[in-house]
C-alpha positions in Angstrom: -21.2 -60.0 71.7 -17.5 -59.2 72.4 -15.2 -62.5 71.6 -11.8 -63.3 72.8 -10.0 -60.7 73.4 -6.0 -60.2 71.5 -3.6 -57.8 72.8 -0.5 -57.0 70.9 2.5 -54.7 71.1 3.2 -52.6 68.4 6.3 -50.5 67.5 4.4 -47.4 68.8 0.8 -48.4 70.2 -0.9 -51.3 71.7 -3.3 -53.2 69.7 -6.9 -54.6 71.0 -8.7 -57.2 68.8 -11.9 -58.3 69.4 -15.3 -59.6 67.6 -18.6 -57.6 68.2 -22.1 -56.2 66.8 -20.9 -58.7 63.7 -17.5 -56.8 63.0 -14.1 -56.9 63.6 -13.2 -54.5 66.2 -10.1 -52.9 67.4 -9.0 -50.1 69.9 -5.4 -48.6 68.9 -3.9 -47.4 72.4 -0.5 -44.9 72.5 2.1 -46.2 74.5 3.6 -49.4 75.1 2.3 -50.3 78.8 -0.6 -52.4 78.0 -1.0 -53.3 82.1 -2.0 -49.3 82.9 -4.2 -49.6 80.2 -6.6 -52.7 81.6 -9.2 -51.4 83.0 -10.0 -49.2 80.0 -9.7 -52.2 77.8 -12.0 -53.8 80.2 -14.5 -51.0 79.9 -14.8 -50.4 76.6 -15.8 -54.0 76.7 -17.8 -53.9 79.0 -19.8 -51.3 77.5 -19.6 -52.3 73.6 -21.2 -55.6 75.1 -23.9 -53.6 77.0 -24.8 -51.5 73.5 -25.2 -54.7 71.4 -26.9 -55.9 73.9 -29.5 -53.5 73.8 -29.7 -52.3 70.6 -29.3 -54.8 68.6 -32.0 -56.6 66.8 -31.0 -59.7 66.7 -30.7 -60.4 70.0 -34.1 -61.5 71.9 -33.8 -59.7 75.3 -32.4 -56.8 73.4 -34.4 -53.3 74.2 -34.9 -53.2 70.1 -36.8 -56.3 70.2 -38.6 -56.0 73.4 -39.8 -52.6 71.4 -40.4 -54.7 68.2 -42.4 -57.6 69.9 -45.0 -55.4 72.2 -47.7 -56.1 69.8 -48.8 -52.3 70.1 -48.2 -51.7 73.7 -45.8 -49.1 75.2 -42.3 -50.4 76.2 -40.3 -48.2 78.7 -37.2 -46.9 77.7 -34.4 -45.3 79.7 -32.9 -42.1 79.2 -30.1 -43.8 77.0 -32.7 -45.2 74.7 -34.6 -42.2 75.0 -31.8 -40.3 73.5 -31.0 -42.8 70.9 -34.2 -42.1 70.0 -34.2 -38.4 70.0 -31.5 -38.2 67.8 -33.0 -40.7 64.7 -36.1 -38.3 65.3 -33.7 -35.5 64.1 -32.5 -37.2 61.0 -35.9 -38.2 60.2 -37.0 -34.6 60.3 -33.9 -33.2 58.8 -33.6 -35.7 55.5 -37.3 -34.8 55.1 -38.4 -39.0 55.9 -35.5 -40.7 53.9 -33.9 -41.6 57.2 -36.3 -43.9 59.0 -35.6 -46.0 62.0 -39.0 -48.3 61.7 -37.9 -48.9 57.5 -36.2 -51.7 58.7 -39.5 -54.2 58.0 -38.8 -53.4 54.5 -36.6 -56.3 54.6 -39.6 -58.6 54.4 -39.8 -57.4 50.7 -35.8 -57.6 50.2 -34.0 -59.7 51.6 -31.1 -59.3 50.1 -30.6 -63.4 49.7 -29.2 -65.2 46.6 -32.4 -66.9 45.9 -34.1 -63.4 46.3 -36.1 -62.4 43.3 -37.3 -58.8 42.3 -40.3 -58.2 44.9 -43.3 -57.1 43.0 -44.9 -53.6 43.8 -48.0 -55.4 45.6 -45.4 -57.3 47.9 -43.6 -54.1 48.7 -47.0 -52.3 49.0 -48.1 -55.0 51.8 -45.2 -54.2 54.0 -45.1 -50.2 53.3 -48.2 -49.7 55.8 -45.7 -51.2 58.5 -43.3 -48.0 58.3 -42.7 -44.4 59.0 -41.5 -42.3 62.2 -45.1 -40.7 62.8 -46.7 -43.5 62.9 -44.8 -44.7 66.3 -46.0 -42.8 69.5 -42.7 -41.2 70.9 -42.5 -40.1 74.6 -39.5 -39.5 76.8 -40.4 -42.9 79.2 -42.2 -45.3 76.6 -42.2 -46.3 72.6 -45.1 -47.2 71.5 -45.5 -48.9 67.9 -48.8 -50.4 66.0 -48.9 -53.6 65.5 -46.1 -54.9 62.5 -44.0 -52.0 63.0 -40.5 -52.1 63.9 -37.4 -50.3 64.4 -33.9 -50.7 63.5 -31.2 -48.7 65.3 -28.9 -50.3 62.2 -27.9 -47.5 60.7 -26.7 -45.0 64.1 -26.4 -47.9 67.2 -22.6 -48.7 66.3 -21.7 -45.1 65.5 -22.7 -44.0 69.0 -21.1 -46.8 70.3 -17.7 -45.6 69.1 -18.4 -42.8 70.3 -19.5 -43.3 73.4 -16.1 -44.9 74.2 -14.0 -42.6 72.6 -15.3 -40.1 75.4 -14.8 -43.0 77.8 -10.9 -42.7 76.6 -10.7 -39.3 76.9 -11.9 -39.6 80.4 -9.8 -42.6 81.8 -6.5 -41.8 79.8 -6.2 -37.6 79.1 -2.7 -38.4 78.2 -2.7 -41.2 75.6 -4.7 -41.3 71.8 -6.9 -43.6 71.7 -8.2 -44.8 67.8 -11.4 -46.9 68.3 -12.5 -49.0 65.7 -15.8 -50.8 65.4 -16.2 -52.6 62.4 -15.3 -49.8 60.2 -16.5 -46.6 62.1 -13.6 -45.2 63.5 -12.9 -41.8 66.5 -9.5 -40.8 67.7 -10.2 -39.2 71.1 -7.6 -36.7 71.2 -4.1 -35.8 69.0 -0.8 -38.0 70.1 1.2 -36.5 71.6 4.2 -37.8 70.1 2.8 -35.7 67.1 2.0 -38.8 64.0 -1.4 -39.5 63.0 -2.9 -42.1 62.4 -3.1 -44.6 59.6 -6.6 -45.7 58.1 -7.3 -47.5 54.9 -10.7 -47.2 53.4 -12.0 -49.9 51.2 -13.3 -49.6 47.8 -15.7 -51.8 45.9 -12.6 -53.8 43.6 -11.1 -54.3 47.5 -8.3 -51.6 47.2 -7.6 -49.9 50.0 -6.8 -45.9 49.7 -4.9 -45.1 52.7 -5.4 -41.7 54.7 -4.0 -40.1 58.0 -5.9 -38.6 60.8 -4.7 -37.1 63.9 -7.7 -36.4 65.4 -11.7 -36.9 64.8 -13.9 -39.2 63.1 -14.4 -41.6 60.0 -17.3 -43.3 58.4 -18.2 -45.3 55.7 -21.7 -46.0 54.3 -22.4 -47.7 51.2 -23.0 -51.0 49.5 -19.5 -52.5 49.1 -20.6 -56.3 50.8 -24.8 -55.8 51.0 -26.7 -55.5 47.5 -27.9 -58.0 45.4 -28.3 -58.6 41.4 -31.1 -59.8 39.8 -31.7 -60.0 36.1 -28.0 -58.9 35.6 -29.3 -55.7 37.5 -27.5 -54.5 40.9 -29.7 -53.5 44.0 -28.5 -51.7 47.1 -29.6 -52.4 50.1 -29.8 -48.8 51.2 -34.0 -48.4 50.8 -36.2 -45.5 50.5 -38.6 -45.8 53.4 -41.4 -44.4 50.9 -41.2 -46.0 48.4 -40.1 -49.6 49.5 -37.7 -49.8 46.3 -33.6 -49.3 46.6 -32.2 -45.6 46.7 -30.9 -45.4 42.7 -26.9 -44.5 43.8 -24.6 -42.7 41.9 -21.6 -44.1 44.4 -20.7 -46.9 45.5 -19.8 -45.9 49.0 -19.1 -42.4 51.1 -16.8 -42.1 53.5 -16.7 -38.8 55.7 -14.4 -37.7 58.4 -15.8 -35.6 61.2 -16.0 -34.1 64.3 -17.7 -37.4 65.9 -18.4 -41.0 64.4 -22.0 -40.6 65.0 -21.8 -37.4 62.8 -19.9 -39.5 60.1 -21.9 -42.1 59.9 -25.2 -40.0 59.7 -23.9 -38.1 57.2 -22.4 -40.9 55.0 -26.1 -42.4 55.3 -28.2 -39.5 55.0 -25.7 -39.0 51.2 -26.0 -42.5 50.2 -30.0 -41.8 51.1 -30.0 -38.8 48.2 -29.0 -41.0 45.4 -27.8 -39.0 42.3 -27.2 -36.1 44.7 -25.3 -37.9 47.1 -22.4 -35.4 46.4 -24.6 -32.4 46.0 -25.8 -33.1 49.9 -22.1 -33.2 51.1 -21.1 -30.5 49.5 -23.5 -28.3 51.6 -22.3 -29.8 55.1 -19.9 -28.3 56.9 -17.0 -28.9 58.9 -16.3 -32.5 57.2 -14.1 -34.1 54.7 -15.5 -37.0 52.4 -14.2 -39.2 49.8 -16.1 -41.2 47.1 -16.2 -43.8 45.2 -17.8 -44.5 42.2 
C-alpha cells in the first residue's frame, strides 16, 4: 500500500514519491504550483491504494485471494474485475495459452529462492493440473475456479493501474502533462505544453541505464533483470510456460516497448518475453509500437 508520500519542486515539474504494489512510484506533474495540484495527487493515491488492494495477491481481503481461497465456489466480481478479466481472456486467446492468468500456482514448483533446486518433471507435473484459462468458469458477475486453482493478475494489474490514472490526469488537469510512474511502467497523459519530452532511462541487465525521450504515450518493460535463478551454473527466468511448467527459453534479457497505453506495453513486452527465441519475430509484426532490446 501507498507509503509516505514526498513532494518536491523541480526546475520544470513537480515530483510525487511514493511506495506501492512493491515499487517505487512517482507521478511527474508540469508546472510548479504543487497546491492546485492536491487533490489529483490525493486521487491517484487514493486509487493506486484501492487497485492493490484488490488485485493483489498478497493481500488477504484482496478480490484475487477472495477468488483464490473459494475452494470451488463462485466469487462475485464487479464490473472493474469483470473487465480485468475480460481483457487477460483476450491475451490468453490471442498468444494461443502462453499468457495465463491461473499459471501463477506454478510457483509451487519454482520458487525462485536461493535454496531452490531444479524441480523435477513429476513435481512440475503435480501442480500443472492446477492451471489453464478454460478450466475456470468465467461469467460477467462470478469467477468460479476448481479447487487448487488460482489466478494472478501479476503480469497486467499494475499496467492498468497506470493507466487508469493517466486518464484520471487527463480528466482533472487538461492543461498540464502528467508522467505516471509505477514501478517501472510508465504513461504520459498528454504532450507539454511547453513543448520538451520527457526523460526515461531504461535499465539493462549490467545496471546501465540507456536514456530515451517521450513526449507522449506509454513504456514498458518485461523481462528477467532482478527475478530468475541459477542452478547448476544454469540461469532460469521466471517468465513460465503455463504448459509446460518449465521457464520460457529467452533469447533477451528484457523488452521494453513504448505504446499507445501502459497496459498495451506491458502486454506486449510479456506476450514477447512469452515467445522465447522469437521474442523479436512477435514484435516485429505489432503495430503502432517502438521496442528496444536487450540481449
Amino acid at each position: 500500500m501507498a507509503s509516505k508520500v514526498k513532494v518536491t519542486q523541480k526546475e520544470d515539474c513537480i515530483q510525487v514519491a511514493f511506495t506501492a504494489m512493491a515499487s517505487p512510484c512517482y507521478l511527474l506533474i508540469e508546472g510548479q504550483d504543487a497546491k492546485q495540484h492536491q487533490d489529483f495527487i490525493k486521487q491517484t493515491l487514493r486509487e493506486v491504494q484501492r487497485l492493490e488492494q484488490k488485485f493483489s495477491r498478497y493481500l488477504p481481503d484482496s478480490v484475487c485471494s477472495k477468488i483464490n481461497a473459494s475452494n470451488g465456489k463462485p466469487v462475485k466480481i464487479d464490473p472493474e474485475t469483470y473487465n480485468l478479466f475480460k481483457y487477460a481472456k483476450e491475451l490468453y486467446e490471442i498468444s494461443e495459452g502462453l499468457f495465463d492468468i491461473t499459471s501463477g500456482v506454478l510457483r509451487r514448483a519454482w520458487t525462485f529462492s536461493n535454496e531452490m533446486v531444479t524441480p523435477s518433471q513429476s513435481t512440475i507435473d503435480k501442480v500443472l493440473p492446477f492451471v489453464g484459462w478454460k478450466k475456470m468458469k468465467f461469467e460477467l458477475d462470478a469467477i468460479t475456479l476448481k479447487n487448487g486453482m488460482e489466478v494472478d493478475f501479476g503480469g497486467i494489474a499494475k499496467e492498468y493501474a497506470v493507466s487508469y490514472i493517466a486518464e484520471i490526469g487527463r480528466k482533472q488537469l487538461p492543461n498540464h502533462s502528467i508522467l505516471i510512474n509505477l514501478g517501472g511502467d510508465i504513461e504520459i497523459s498528454q504532450e507539454r505544453t511547453d513543448g520538451k519530452k520527457w526523460t526515461i532511462g531504461i535499465e539493462r541487465r549490467n545496471q546501465e541505464l540507456q536514456v530515451v525521450q517521450l513526449n507522449k504515450g506509454a513504456m514498458a518493460t518485461s523481462g528477467d533483470t532482478h527475478r530468475f535463478v541459477i542452478i547448476n551454473n544454469q540461469r532460469y527466468s521466471h517468465i513460465l510456460n503455463p504448459m509446460t511448467g518449465w521457464p520460457i527459453k529467452q533469447t533477451v534479457s528484457t523488452v521494453t516497448v513504448t505504446a499507445r497505453s501502459c497496459i498495451q506495453a506491458g502486454s506486449i513486452a510479456t506476450l514477447a518475453l512469452l515467445h522465447g527465441k522469437n521474442t523479436e519475430a512477435f514484435l516485429s509484426t505489432q503495430k503502432g509500437i517502438k521496442y528496444v532490446v536487450n540481449k
